[in-house]
Legacy VTK file of the C-alpha trace (Angstrom):
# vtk DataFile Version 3.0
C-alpha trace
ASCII
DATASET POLYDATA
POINTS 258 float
30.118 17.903 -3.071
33.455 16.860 -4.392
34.240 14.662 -1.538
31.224 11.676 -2.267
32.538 8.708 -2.846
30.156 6.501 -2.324
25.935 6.396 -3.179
22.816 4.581 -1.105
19.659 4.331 -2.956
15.934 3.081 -1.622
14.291 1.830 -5.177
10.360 1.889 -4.863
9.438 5.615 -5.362
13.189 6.584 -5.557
15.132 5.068 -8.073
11.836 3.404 -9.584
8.876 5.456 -10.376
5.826 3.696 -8.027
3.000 4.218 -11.708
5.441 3.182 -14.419
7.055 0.419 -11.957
10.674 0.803 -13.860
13.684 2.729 -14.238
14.165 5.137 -16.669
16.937 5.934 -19.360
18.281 9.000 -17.226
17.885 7.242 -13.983
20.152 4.464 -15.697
22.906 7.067 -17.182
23.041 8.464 -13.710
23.932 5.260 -12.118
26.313 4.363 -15.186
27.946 7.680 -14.739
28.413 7.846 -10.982
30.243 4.170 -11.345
32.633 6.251 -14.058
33.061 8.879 -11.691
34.585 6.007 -9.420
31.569 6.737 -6.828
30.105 3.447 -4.735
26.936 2.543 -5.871
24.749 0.973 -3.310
20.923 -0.477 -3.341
19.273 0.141 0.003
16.114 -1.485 -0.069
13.515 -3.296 2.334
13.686 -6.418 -0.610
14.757 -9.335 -0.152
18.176 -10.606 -2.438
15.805 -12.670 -4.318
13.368 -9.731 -5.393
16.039 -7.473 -6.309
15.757 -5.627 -9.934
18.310 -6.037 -12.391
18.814 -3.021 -14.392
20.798 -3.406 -17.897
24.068 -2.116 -18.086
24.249 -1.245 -14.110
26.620 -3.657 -11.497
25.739 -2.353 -7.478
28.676 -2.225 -5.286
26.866 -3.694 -2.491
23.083 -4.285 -1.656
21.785 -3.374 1.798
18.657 -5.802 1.665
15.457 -6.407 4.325
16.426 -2.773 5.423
19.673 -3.321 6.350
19.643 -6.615 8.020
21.347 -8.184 5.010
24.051 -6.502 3.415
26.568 -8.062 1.169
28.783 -7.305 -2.492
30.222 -10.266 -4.911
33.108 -11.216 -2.684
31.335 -11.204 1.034
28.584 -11.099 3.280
29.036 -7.454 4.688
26.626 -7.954 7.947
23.830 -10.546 8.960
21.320 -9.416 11.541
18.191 -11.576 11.789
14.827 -11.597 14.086
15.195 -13.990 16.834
13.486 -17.188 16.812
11.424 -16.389 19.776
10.102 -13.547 17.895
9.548 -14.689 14.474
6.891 -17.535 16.583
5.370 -14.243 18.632
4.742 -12.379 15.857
3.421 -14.977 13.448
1.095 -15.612 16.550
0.330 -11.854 16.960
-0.553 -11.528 13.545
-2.804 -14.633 13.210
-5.153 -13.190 16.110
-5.937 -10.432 13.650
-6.530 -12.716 10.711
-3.254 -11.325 9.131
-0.926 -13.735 7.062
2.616 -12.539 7.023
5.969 -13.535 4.497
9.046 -14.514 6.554
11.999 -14.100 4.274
14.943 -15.430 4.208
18.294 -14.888 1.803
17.010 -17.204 -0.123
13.253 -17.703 0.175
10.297 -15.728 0.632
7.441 -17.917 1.998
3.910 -16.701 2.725
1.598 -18.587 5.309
-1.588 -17.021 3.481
-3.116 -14.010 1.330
-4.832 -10.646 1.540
-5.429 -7.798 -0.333
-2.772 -5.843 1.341
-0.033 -8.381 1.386
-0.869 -9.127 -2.194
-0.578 -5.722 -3.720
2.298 -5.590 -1.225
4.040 -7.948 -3.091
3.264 -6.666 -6.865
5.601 -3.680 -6.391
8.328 -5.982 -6.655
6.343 -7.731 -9.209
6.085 -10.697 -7.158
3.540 -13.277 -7.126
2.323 -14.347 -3.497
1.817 -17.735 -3.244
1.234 -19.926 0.300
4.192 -21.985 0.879
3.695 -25.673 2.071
6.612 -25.436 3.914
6.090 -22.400 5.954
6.634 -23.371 9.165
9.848 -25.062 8.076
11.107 -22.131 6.308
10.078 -19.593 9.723
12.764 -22.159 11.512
15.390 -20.508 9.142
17.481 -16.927 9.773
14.447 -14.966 9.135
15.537 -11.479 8.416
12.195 -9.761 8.162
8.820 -10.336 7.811
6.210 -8.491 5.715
2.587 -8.099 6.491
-0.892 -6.189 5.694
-1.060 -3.835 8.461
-2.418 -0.417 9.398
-1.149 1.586 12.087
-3.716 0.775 14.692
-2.655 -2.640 14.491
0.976 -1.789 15.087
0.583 -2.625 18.861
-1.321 -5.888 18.606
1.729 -6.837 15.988
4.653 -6.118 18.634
2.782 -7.473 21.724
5.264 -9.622 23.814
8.121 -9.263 20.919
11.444 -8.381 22.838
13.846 -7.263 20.048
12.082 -6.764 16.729
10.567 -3.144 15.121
8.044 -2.395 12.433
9.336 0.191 9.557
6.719 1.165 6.918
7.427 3.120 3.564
3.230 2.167 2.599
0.160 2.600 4.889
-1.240 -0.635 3.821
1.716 -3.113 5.145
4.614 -3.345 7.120
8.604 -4.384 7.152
9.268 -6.327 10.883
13.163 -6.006 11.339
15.362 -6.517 14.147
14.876 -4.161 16.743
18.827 -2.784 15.917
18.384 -3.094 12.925
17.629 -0.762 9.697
18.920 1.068 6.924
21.092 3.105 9.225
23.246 0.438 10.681
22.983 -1.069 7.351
24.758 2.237 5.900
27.281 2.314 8.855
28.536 -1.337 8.639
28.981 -0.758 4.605
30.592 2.738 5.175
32.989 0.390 7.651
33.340 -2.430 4.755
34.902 0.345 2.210
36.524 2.707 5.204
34.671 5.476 3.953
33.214 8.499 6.351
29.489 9.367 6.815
30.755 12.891 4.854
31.909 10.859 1.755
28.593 9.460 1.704
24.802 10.675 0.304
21.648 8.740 0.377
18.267 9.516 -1.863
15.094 8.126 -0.229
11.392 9.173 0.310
9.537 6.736 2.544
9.789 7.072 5.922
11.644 3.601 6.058
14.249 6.060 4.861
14.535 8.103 7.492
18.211 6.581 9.491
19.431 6.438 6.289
19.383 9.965 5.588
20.736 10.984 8.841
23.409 8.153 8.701
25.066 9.272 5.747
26.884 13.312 5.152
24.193 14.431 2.802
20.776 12.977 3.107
18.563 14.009 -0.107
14.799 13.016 -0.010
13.099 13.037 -3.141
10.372 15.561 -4.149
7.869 12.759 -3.771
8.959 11.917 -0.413
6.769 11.748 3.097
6.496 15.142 4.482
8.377 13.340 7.522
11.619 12.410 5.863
12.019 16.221 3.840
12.116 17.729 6.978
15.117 15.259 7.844
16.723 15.734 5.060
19.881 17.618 4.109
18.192 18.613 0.523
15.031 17.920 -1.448
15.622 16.710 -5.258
12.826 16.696 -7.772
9.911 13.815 -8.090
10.941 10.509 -9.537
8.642 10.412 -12.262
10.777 14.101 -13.298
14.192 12.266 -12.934
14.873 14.467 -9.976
18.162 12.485 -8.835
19.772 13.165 -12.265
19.203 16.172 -12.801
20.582 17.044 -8.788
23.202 14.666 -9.648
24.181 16.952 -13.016
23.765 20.128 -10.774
25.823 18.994 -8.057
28.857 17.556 -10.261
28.704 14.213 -9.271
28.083 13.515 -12.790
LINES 1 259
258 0 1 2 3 4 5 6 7 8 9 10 11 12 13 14 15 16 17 18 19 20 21 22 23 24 25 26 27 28 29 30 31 32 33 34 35 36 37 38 39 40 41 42 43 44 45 46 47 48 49 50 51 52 53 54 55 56 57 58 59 60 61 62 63 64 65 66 67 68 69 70 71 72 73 74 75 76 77 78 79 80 81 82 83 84 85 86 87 88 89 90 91 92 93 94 95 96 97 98 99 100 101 102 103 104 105 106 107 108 109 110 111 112 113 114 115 116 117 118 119 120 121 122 123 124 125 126 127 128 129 130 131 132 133 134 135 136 137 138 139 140 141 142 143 144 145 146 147 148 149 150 151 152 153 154 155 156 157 158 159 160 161 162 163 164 165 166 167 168 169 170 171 172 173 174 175 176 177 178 179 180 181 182 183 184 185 186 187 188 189 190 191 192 193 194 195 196 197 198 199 200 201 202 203 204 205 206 207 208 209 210 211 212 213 214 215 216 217 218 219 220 221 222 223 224 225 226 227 228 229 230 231 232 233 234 235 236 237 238 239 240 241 242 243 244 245 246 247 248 249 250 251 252 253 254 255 256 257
């Protein structure tokens, strides 16, 4: 594995155990040490920019954020991707029928038209407070780049009904991530791996939701953490250990990328 020169990395569950809800001293010498080892280090994350978690002593490369849609580094916006207008209004409709609230976000806001249970806890793992924003409806008039929701699968349908060119992706059973139908981690990877010219075989990706999955399979060597979906391990290239074991240092250490 000589050849990686560049790193994608889903947090919740991955580089963040989900019970302790932070990073640990390993997980942070891992990321210090891949960035000495002149390896890319890249967040890949369905957060939004302004939810991101800053980690002491660790600078990302780049930030693939809303699954993809928004990617970007210090000096430039890598690639921009959000839902149509038509569907933002179709799916805020959609969801209303059900009694769900949704969160559009933006790159800059993150504006809720209402509360539940679901969206709420939703929102804690990024230790987030959901709060109804006045302006809503101004704020849904904006690039909206996904939109989060309470949601179980056999709502899915009702969600997407009449929406042309938007997608649900789910790493939780209790909510959903609504992204631009070409859209995801995957074409998030590919337009990075275009930013820095680098191959999909100088790239590897750890993940273990199944919002995870085109990630994996659009970088050389997909890894999926040892508690990962049972869907995304059998994509992946290689299994590491659980998150709450440090399982991407100590592959990391075996492998010799650090």
């Amino acid at each position: 594995m000589t050849n990686i020169k560049i790193a994608f990395f889903d947090i919740d569950g991955t580089l963040i155990d989900m019970n302790k809800k932070c990073i640990s001293e390993k997980m942070l010498e891992t990321l210090i040490r891949l960035k000495e080892n002149n390896i890319v280090i890249c967040i890949a994350t369905g957060r939004s920019p302004v939810s991101l978690p800053k980690f002491a002593g660790v600078e990302f490369d780049a930030h693939l954020t809303f699954n993809g849609s928004y990617c970007f580094n210090k000096e430039h916006v890598i690639f921009s991707n959000p839902i149509s207008q038509k569907d933002v209004k179709t799916i805020i409709r959609n969801a209303a029928s059900i009694n769900r609230p949704v969160s559009v976000a933006t790159k800059t806001r993150l504006a809720a038209n209402g509360k539940d249970e679901d969206l709420t806890e939703y929102y804690s793992f990024a230790k987030l407070e959901l709060e109804i924003a006045e302006d809503f409806e101004a704020v849904a008039c904006e690039d909206v780049y996904q939109i989060m929701m309470g949601c179980r699968e056999n709502e899915y349908c009702t969600v997407l009904q009449d929406v042309d060119n938007a997608r649900i992706t789910a790493w939780w059973d209790r909510a959903v991530d609504i992204i631009p139908a070409n859209g995801g981690k995957g074409t998030g990877i590919e337009k990075v791996l275009e930013y820095y010219h680098f191959t999909k075989e100088e790239a590897i990706a750890f993940g273990d939701g199944n919002n995870d999955m085109e990630m994996l399979q659009a970088v050389g060597w997909g890894v999926a953490m040892e508690n990962a979906s049972e869907g995304l391990k059998q994509a992946a290239d290689d299994i590491c250990g659980h998150v709450a074991d440090d399982g991407i240092y100590y592959y990391c250490m075996e492998h010799g990328l650090i």
